[in-house]
C-alpha positions in Angstrom: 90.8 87.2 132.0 88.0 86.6 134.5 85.0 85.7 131.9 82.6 85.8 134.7 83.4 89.6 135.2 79.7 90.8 136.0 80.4 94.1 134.6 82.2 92.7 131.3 79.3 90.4 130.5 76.9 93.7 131.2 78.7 95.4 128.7 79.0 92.3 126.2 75.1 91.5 126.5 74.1 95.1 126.6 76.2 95.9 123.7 74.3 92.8 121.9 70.6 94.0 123.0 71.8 97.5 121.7 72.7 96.6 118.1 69.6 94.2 117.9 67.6 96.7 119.1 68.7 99.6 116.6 68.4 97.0 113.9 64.9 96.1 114.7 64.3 99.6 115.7 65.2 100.3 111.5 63.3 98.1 110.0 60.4 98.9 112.0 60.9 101.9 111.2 61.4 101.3 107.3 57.7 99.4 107.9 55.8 102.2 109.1 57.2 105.1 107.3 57.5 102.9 104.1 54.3 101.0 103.9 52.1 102.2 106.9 52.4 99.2 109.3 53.8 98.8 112.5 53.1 101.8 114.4 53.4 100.0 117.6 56.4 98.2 116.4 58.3 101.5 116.4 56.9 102.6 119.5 57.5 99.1 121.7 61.0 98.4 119.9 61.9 102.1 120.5 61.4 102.3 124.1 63.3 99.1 125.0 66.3 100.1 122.5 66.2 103.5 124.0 66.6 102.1 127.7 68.7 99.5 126.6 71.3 102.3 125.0 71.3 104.0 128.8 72.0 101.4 130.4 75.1 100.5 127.7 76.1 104.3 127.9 76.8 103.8 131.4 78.3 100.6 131.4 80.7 101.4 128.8 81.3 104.5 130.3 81.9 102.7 133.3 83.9 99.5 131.8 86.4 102.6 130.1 87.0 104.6 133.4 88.1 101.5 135.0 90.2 100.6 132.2 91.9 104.4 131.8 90.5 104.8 128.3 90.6 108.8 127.0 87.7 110.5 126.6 88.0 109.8 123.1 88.1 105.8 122.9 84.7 105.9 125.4 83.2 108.7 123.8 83.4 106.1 120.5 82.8 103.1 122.2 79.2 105.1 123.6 78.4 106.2 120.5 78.7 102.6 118.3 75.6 102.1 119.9 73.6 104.8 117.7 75.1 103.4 114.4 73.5 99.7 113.5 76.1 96.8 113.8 78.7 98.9 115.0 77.9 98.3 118.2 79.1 94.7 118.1 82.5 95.4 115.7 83.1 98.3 119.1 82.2 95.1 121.5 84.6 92.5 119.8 87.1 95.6 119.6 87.1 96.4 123.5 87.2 92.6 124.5 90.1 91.9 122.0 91.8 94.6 123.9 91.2 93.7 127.0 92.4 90.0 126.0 95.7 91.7 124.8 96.1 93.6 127.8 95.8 90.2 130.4 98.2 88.1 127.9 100.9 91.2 128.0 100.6 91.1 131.7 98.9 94.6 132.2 95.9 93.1 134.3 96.3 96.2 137.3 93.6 98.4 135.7 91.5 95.3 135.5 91.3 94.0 139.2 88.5 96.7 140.0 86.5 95.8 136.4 
């Protein structure tokens, strides 16, 4: 596997910035509704994990067409991004799939990713 793939490391560090982000996002949140600080918190974390999740949407969207997943598997993969941590169990998922598909020699759909 090419582990200088731009639009694999995309997905990998968006899918990181995604998770962190909801995580933050959380206990921000947990903050302001729970002891009445960190108003801006929610509002600042917010906004970056709210752009952040577009631009994984489309880049796991993306890395799953190329790939041939069913609407299913990306539909999934998208929405592990809403749940805290399970962003990075669906990012060590996809790349230990990918890894499986180079070793059994299945690398076609991957020439284009």
């Amino acid at each position: 596997m090419n582990k200088s793939n731009p639009l694999l490391t995309a997905y990998r560090v968006l899918a990181y910035v995604t998770g962190v982000g909801l995580i933050l996002l959380c206990a921000s949140c947990i903050a302001w509704y729970g002891f009445g600080v960190g108003e801006t918190a929610v509002m600042v974390v917010g906004t970056i994990h709210g752009w952040a999740f577009m631009a994984y949407a489309v880049v796991a969207f993306t890395v799953g067409n190329k790939l041939g997943w069913p609407f299913g598997r990306m539909a999934w993969v998208i929405l592990a991004g809403t749940i805290p941590t399970c962003s990075f169990i669906a990012e060590r998922r996809v790349m230990a799939d990918i890894r499986a598909q180079v070793a059994d020699g299945g690398s076609k759909p991957l020439v284009n990713v």
